[in-house]
C-alpha positions as CSV (number, residue, x, y, z in Angstrom):
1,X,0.0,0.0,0.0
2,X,1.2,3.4,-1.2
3,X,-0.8,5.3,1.5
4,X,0.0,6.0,4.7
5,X,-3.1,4.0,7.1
6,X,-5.2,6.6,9.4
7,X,-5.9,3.7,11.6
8,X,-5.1,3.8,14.9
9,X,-4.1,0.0,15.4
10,X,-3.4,0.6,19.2
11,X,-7.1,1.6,19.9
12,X,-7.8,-1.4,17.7
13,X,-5.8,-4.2,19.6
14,X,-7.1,-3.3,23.1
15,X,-10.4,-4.1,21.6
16,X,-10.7,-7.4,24.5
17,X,-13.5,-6.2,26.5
18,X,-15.8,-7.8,22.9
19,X,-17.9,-10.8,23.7
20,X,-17.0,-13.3,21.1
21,X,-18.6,-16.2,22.5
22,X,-21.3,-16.5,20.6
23,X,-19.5,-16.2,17.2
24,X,-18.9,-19.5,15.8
25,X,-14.8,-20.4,15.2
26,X,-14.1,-20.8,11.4
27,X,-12.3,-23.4,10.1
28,X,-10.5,-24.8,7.7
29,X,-13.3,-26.4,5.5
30,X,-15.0,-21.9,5.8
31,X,-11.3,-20.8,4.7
32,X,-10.8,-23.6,1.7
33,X,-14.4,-22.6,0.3
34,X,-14.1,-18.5,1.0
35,X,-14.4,-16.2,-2.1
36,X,-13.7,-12.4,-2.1
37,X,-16.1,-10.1,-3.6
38,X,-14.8,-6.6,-4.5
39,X,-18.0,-4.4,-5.5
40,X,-17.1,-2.6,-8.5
41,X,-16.8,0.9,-8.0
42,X,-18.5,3.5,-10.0
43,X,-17.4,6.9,-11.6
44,X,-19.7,9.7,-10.5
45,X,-19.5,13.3,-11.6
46,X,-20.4,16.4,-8.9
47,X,-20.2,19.9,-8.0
48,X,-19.0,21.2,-5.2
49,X,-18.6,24.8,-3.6
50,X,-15.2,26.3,-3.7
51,X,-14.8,26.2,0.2
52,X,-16.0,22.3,0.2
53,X,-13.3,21.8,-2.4
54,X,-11.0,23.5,-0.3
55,X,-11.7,21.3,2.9
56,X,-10.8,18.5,0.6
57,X,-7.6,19.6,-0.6
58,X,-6.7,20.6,3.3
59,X,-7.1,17.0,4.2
60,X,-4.0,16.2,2.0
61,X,-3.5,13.6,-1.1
62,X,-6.4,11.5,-1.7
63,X,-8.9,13.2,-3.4
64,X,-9.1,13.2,-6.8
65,X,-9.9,15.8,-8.7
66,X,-10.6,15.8,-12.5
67,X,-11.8,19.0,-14.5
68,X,-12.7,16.8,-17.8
69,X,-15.9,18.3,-20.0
């Protein structure tokens, strides 16, 4: 991954306190039959104000901006 992960993995791992006892364990046979689904993603056109714009651009790489007509 070229980007740089906004997740904050130590809040993550102290996650213990979560019931999981009524979540079934997965094995082998779940794993050897798994298949990953991607949804496609779709190109959508907007406009946006100049300051909304501007929020995006403050928030650093990531948005993408294309002025095609």
């Amino acid at each position: 991954m070229s980007k740089v992960s906004k997740t904050d993995w130590k809040r993550f791992a102290k996650q213990d306190d979560i019931d999981t006892g009524d979540m079934p364990e997965l094995g082998e046979d779940f794993f050897r039959c798994a298949e990953l689904h991607v949804p496609v993603k779709q190109a959508v056109t907007t406009r946006l104000d100049a300051d909304v714009l501007d929020r995006f651009k403050g928030q650093g790489a990531g948005y993408i901006l294309c002025s095609c007509s």
